[in-house]
N, C-alpha and C positions, 0 to 999 in steps of 0.2 A: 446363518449361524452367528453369535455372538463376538464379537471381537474382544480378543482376551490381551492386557497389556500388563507388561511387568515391570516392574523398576529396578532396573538392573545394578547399580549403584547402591548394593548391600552395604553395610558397618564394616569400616576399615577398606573398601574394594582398592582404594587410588593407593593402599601402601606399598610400595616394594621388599624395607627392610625400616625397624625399628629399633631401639636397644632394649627394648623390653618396655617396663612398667615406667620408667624412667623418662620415656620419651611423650609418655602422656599427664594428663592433666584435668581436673576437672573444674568447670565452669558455667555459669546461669548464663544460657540465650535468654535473653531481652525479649517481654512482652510483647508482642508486635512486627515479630521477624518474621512470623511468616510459617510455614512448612517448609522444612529444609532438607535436604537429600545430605547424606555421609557425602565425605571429601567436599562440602563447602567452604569457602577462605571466610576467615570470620576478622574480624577487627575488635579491638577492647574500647567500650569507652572510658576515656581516660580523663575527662576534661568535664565538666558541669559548665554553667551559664553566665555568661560575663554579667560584670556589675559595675559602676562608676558614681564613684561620690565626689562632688568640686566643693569645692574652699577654698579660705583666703590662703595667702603662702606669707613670704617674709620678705620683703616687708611686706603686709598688708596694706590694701588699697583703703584711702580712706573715706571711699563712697561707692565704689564699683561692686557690682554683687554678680556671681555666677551659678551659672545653673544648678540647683541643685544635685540634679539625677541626671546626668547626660546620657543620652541615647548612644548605645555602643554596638560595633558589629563584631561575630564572630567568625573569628580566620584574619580580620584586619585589623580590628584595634590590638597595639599592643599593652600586656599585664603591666603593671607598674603606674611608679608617681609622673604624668603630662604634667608639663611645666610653662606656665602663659607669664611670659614678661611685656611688663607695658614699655612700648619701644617711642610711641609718639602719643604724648598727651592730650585730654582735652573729651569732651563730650562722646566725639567719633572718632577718638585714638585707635592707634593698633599697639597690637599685642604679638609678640611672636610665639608660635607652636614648638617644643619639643618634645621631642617624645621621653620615654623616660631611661634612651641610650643618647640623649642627645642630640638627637638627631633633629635638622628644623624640617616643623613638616608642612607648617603655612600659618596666612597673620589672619588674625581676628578683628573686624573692625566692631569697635562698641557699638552696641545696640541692633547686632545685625546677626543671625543667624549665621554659624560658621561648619563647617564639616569641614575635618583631617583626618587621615590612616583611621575613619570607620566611626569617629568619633564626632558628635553632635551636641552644640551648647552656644546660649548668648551670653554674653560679657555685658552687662548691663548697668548703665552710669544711673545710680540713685540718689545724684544729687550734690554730692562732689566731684568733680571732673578727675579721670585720671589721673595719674600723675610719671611720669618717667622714670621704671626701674620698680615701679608694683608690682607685685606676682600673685597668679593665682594658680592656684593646681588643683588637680583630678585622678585620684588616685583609682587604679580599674584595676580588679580582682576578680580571680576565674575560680567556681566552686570545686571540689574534687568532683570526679566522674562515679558513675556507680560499680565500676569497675566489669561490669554484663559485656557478655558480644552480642556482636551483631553479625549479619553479612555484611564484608568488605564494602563500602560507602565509599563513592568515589568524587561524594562533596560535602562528606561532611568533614566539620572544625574541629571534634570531639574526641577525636585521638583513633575513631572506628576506621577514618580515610586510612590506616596502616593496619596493613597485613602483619598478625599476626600468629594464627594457629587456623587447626583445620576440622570440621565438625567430624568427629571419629565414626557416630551413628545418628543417621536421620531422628528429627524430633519434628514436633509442633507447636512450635511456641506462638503460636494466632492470638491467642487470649492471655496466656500465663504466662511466667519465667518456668525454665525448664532448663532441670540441670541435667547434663552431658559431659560425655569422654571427649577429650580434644589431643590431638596432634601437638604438641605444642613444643617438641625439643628435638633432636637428635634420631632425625628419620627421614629417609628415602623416597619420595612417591613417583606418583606418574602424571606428569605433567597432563596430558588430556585426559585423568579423570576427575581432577578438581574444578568444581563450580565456579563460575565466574559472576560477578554483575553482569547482568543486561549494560551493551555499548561498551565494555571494555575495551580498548585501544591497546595496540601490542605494546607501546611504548609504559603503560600503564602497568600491563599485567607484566610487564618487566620488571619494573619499579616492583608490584607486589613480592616477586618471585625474589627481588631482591630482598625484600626486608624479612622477607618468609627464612632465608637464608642468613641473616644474622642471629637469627634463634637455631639452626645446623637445623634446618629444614631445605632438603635438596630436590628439587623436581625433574624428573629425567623424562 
């Protein structure tokens, strides 16, 4: 005989209690999520693609050139103006790193490839030597997000790593964007009938259940 299998995880099954229309919301799942079952944790993305432009600063060095385009990570570099002072002069001076709270996050020696807090760039003498108290900076700016959910991401940088709403009715977003009812305010579920990542860690899905609860999303 044929084995016959059902998906038990109908539209809305994980709600206990809602305030009505109020409590919901609607939203484009992201191209490439996947087949999703109702009561998945979804994330927003919130956040687009870092970017860093280096230049001279003030004073300006009067031979030292920096990378153009420095190479940046996301989740570690941080938004804002990096700030490279030259601290010891000279051909293979150093330079100190701050970030753009101040913070020191490590020295640059001229001519040498450097990485800080995610960030990538040479400090390059083109022919007048450093000088003591030159500055260069790096200004690193984050695009907006498309604002789409996802499933809950539990590495990504993009604002998806937070729980924030919950897929009211299974969809298929494999190929397309695909708009959906969401869970997203002032409602009651049941804790084991919401979707998790694969490998979630209870300490994790605490943390979700947490942020899921600054929006009065309460899982019981």
């Amino acid at each position: 005989m044929p084995v016959l299998t059902q998906n038990l995880r109908t539209a809305a099954a994980y709600l206990v209690w809602e305030a009505g229309y109020i409590s919901r919301d609607v939203g484009i799942i992201a191209a490439g999520a996947g087949k999703l079952d109702a009561g998945t944790v979804l994330g927003r993305i919130t956040k687009g693609a870092l970017t860093a432009v280096g230049a001279a600063g003030s004073p300006a060095p009067a031979g030292a050139t920096i990378t153009a385009a420095p190479a940046v990570t996301a989740g570690l570099t941080k938004v804002g103006v990096h700030t490279f002072t030259c601290d010891i002069a000279g051909a293979t001076g150093k330079w100190r790193h701050e970030d753009p709270d101040g913070v020191y996050i490590g020295t640059v020696t001229t001519g040498t490839e450097y990485t800080g807090q995610g960030l990538t760039l040479t400090i390059t003498d083109a022919g007048t030597d450093p000088a003591v108290g030159e500055v260069m900076k790096v200004t690193v700016s984050q695009a907006e997000g498309s604002g789409k959910r996802v499933p809950l991401s539990l590495t990504a940088h993009d604002g998806s790593e937070v729980a924030e709403s919950i897929l009211y009715e299974g969809c298929d977003a494999t190929l397309v964007d695909v708009q959906r009812t969401l869970t997203r305010r002032l409602a009651e579920v049941t804790g084991d009938e919401l979707v998790w990542p694969a490998g979630i860690t209870p300490t994790q899905k605490a943390a979700a259940l947490a942020a899921l609860a600054d929006h009065h999303i309460i899982a019981r």
